[in-house]
Structures are given as C-alpha cells and as structure tokens.
C-alpha positions in Angstrom: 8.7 -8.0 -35.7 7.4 -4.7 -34.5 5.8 -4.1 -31.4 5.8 -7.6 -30.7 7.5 -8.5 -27.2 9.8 -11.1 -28.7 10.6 -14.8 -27.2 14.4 -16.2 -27.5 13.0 -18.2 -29.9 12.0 -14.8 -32.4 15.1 -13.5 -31.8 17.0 -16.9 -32.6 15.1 -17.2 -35.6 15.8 -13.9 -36.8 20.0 -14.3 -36.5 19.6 -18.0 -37.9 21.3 -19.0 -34.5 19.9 -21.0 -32.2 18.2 -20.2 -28.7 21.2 -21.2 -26.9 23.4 -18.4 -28.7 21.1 -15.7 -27.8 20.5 -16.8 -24.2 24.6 -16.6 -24.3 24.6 -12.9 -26.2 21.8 -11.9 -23.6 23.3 -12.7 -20.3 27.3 -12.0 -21.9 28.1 -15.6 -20.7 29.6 -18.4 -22.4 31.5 -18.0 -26.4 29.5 -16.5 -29.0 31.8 -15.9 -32.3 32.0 -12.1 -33.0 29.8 -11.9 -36.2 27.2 -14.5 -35.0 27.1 -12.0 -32.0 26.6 -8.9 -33.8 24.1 -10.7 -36.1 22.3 -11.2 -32.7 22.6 -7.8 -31.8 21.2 -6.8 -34.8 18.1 -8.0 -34.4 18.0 -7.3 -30.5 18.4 -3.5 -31.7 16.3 -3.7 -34.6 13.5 -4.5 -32.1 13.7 -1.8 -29.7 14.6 -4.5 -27.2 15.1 -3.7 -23.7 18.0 -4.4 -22.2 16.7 -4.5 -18.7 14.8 -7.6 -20.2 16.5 -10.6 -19.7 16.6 -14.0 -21.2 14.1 -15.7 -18.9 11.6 -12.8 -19.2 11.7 -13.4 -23.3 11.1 -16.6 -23.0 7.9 -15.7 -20.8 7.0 -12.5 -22.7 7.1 -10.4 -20.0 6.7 -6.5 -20.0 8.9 -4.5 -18.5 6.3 -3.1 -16.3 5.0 -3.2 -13.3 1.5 -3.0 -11.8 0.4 -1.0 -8.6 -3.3 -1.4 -7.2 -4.2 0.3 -4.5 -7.7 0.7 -2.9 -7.9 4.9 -2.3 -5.4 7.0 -4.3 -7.5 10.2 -3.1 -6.2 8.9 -0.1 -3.2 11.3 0.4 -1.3 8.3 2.3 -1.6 5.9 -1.0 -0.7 9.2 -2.9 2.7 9.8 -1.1 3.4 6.1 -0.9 2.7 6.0 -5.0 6.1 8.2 -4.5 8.2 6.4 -2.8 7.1 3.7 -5.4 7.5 5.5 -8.7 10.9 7.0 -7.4 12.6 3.4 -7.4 11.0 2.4 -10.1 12.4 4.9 -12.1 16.1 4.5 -10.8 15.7 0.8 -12.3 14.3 1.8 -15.8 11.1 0.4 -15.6 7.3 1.6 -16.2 4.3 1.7 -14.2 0.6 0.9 -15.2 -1.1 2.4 -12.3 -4.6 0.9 -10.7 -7.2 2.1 -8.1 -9.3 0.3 -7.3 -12.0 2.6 -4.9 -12.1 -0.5 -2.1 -14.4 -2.1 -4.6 -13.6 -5.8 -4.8 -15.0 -6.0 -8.4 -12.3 -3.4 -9.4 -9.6 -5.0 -8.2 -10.5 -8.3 -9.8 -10.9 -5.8 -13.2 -7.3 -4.5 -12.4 -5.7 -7.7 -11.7 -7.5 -8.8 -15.0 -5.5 -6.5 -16.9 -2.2 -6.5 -15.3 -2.5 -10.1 -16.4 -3.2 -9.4 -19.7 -0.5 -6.9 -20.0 2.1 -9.4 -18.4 3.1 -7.1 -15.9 6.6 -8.1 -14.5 5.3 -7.6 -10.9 2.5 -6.2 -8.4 2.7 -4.0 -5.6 -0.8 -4.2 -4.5 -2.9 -3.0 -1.5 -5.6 -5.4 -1.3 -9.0 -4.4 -0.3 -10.0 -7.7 0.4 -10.2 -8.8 4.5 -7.8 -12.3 4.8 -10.0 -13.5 7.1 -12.5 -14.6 5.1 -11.6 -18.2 3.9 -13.4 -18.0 0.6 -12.6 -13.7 -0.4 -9.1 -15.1 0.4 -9.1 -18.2 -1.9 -10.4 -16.2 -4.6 -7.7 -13.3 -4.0 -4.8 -15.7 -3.6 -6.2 -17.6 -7.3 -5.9 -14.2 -9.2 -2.4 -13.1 -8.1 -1.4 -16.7 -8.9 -2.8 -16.8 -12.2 -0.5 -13.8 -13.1 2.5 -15.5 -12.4 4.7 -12.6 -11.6 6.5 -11.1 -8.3 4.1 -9.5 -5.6 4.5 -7.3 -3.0 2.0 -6.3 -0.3 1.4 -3.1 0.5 0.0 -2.0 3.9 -2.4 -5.1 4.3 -2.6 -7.9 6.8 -2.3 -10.8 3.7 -0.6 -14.0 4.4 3.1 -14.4 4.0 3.8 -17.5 3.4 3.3 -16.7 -0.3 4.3 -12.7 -1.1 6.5 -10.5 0.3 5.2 -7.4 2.0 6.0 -4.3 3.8 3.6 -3.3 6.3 2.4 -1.4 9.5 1.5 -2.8 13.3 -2.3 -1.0 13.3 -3.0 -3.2 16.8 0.3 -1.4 18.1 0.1 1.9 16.3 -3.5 2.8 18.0 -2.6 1.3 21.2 0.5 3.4 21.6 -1.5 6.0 20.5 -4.3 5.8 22.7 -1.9 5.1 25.8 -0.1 8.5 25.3 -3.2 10.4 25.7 -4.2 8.2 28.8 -0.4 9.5 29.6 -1.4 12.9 29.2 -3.9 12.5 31.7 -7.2 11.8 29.5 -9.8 9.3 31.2 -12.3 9.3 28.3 -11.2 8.8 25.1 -13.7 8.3 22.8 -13.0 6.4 18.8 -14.1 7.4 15.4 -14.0 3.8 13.7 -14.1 2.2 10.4 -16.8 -0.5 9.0 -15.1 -3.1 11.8 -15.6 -5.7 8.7 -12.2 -4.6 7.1 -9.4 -6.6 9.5 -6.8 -2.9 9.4 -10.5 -1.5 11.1 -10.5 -3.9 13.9 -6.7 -4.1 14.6 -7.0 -0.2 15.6 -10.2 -0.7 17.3 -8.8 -3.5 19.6 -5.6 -1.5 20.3 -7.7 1.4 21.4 -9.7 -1.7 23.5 -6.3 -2.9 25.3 -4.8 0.6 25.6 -8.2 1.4 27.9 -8.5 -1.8 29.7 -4.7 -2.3 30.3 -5.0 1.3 32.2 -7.5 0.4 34.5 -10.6 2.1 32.1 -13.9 1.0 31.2 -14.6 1.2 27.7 -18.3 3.3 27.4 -20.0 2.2 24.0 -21.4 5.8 24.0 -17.9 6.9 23.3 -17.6 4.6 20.3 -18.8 6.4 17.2 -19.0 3.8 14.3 -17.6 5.3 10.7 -16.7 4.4 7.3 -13.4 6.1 7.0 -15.2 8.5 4.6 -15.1 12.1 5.5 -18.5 13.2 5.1 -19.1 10.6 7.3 -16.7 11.7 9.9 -18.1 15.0 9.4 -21.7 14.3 10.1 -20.7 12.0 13.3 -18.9 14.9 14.5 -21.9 17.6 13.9 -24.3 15.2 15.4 -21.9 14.5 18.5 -21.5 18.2 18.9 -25.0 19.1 18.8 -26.2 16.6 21.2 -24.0 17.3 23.7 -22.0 14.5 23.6 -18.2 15.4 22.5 -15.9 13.5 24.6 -12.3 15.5 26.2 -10.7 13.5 23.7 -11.5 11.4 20.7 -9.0 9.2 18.8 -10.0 9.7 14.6 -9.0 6.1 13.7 -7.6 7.5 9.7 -6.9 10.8 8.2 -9.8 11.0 6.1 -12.3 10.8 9.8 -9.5 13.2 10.9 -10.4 15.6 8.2 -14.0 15.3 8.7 -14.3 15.3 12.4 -11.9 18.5 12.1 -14.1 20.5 9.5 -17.3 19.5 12.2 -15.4 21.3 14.9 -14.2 24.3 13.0 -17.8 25.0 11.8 -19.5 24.2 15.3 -16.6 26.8 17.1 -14.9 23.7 19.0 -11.4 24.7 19.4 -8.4 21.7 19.5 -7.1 21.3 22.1 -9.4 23.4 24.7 -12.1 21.8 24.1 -11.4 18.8 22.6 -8.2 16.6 22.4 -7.8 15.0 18.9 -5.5 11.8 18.6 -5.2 11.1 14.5 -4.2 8.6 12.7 -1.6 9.9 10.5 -0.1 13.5 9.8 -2.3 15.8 7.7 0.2 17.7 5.6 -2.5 19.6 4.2 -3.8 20.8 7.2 -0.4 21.8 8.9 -0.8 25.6 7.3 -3.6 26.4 9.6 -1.7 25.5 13.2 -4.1 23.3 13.6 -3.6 21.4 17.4 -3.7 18.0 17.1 -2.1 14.8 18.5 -1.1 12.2 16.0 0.9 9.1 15.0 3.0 9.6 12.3 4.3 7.4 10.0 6.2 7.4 6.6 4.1 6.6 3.8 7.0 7.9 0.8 9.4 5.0 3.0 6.8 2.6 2.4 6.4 3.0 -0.8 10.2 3.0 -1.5 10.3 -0.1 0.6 7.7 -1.9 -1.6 9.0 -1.0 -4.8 12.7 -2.0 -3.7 11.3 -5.4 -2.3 9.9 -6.1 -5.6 13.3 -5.4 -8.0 15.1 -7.4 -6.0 12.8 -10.7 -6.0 12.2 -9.7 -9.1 16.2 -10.3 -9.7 16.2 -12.9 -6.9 13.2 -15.0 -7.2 14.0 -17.6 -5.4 15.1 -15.9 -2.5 12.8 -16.8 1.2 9.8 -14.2 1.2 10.2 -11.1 3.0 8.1 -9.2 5.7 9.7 -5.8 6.9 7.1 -3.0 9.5 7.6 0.2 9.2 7.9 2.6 12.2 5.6 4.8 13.7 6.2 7.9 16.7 3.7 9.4 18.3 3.4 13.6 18.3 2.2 15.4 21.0 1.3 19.2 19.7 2.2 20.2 23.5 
C-alpha cells in the first residue's frame, strides 16, 4: 500500500478481517482475538501508519496535518504567533503545511485550494477577507466548508456561529490607547490609519473616534493621515507631515509596520520621541527595543495567541462536537515615562 493514506476498509482488507475488527484494534475497545490482532498490527506497521490517526480520520483519509494561512508573515506579529502555533503542534505530533497569503484574496482562495487537496486535518487561518461584505463572506464561508475539517480563527472579526476563534478587542485596544495619552495630558492626537475598507482598520479608527469625543475633543480631519499599513507608506506620510509643518504633539501609528515607518521618517528628519513628538503604537517592536527608542504602546502577546489557536484546534479536533469557542486575548498599555 505505500504512501497511500489508508481507509479502515485497506487496512481490513489487508488482515482479511473485517472493518469492525480494525476500528476495535484502533481505538483498543471491544475483543479482538490475539493473532487476528497482531495480523492487524501487521499491516497498521507495515504502512507507516500513524498512530495519532484514528479510526474516523481513516475512514475520511485525513492527513495528519494541519494548515495555517495567514495574510503577512513578514509581519513580525504573524511571525511570533506562527510560534506559539508550531510549539503546540509539535507537543501533539502533528505537521504543519504553512500558507501566506500577502492580503491577496486570490492567494488565499489558492491556499485553501490546496489545504483541501492535501486533506489537512484542520485550519488555523487569518482571513484577509472583511465579514462585512455579504457576498466576500458567502464565498469565504463556501471554501472552508468545502474542506470539511476543524477551523480556528486567528485574529479576525469572522462570524462565530460556525468556527472557533481566538481574537483581539481592536475597538477597545485603540481606545484604551488613545485615552492614556489624553491621560497624559495630550489634546491633539493625531492617527496613522489603514485602508478603512478592512473591518480590524475601522475598529481602531473608531476607538481612536470615541476615545476623542468621549473626552470632550474634537476630532480635526487634518490630524487624520490615511495609510495602508505598509511601511513605506507610513514612511512617506511621515516625511511629508514633517516637511509641511504639520506633525501633531502626538500621533497614534495604528500597526507596527506604520510604527516602523513613521519612526525611520523621524529619525531621518531629526524629530526626537518623545520631545518632539509623542508616539502611541500599536504593538511592541522587539526589533526596535535595542536603540532606546521612546515610544508609548499597547502590547499584546502574539506567541499566546498563537498557542491559543493551535490548542483550540487539537482539542475540537478531539472533541468535535463540542459548542464553538471564542476566547480575547489581553492587551496593557506601556507608558515609556
């Protein structure tokens, strides 16, 4: 039989038992006589079976492998969350076919594609579609459920009712954020943004929005700098800002890669942190940390999420049938003074 991922039915064939026996040898339950059950074992090792595999999965030729898709693995919060992941999956024995899908919509229909064809045993997936939009979401919800295997949802506002998922507040995360430099005595606050199209890019927009308005400020469009969460563009927005004149007291970078380039605009132009601008990121920049750079940030653990996905998924995997999961992860807010 090879290669072959075998069915119940291969292996029962093989013995000259039938399916029932080596459901019973697989799962140790029930009375199988003692040479029928090494005849089944035979086979099972003659195979290169997989333990870990069990009876059901045979019969469904499923891998022993699972799938992870996410939408920016330069992205060095997808990287450390492909950590967390790959850390638990390797406690449980199983293998990872790993997918990135460059927030292109056609690449993630090309990963899914394959994960199907490779009968992954689950999905942790990052979609980069936006939920909101009835027929992206119909078409997004047909090509996990054609694959027919356990899903977990990583860090994306998706709807619940069918997938698990572990995720973060981004309405609450920037709103907290904005409100403790408000706190720290900032009156203009000005926001890096994403392409407001993507719903994570809005939730953080409108917590910045409430943070503002629920303080008693005005929000100043002039002090809203429209992005892509790129950081060349982040870097040109902050050049251009800089060199007009119009560099706000303190600016809230809306994800680490505007962080970065807004950053690299004010090292360049001589703007130091801090003195002469207040920076509020969106996530830690472990990278950066060498330089003593002064920034403000919220901080969250992208290694935990990851370990919180890839945990999620074993056990529906093992459970199936259990009631779908949703689990946030928490956030803290770091003043560098």
């Amino acid at each position: 039989m090879g290669e072959k991922l075998l069915t119940i039915e291969d292996i029962a064939q093989a013995a000259n038992v039938a399916k029932s026996t080596v459901s019973r040898v697989l799962n140790n339950s029930g009375y199988v006589g003692k040479e029928t059950r090494k005849r089944v074992e035979k086979v099972i090792a003659e195979s290169n079976y997989t333990p870990w595999v069990t009876a059901r999965n045979l019969s469904k030729q499923m891998s022993n492998t699972i799938g992870v898709v996410v939408s920016e693995i330069t992205n060095p919060y997808f990287a450390r969350a492909f950590e967390g992941i790959s850390e638990v999956i390797d406690k449980n024995d199983m293998n990872i076919i790993f997918c990135n899908t460059d927030r292109t919509p056609y690449k993630e229909e090309q990963a899914l594609r394959m994960l199907r064809e490779k009968r992954v045993r689950g999905i942790i997936i990052s979609p980069v579609i936006d939920y909101d939009v009835p027929e992206k979401a119909k078409l997004f919800r047909s090509q996990l459920e054609s694959i027919s295997a356990p899903t977990v949802l990583l860090d994306a506002p998706v709807d619940l009712d069918l997938w698990d998922g572990v995720f973060f507040d981004n309405f609450d995360g920037a709103y907290h954020a904005v409100k403790a430099m408000i706190s720290s005595g900032h009156r203009q606050i000005g926001i890096i943004t994403g392409d407001r199209k993507n719903k994570v890019v809005r939730e953080r927009y409108r917590g910045y929005i409430k943070a503002l308005k629920d303080s008693g400020l005005k929000v100043d469009p002039r002090l809203v700098f429209v992005g892509d969460y790129t950081v060349e563009t982040a870097y040109r927005i902050g050049k251009s800002m800089i060199q007009a004149g119009m560099l706000p007291p303190a600016i809230f970078t809306a994800n680490n890669f505007t962080t970065i380039g807004f950053i690299k605009a004010c090292i360049e132009e001589k703007v130091e942190l801090e003195k002469d601008v207040s920076v509020m990121a969106f996530d830690k920049l472990d990278e950066y940390d060498i330089f003593g750079l002064k920034y403000n940030r919220l901080e969250r653990d992208p290694r935990a999420m990851g370990r919180m996905a890839a945990g999620m998924l074993v056990t529906r995997i093992q459970y199936p049938d259990m009631p779908r999961s949703r689990k946030i992860i928490p956030s803290k807010i770091v003043m560098c003074r």
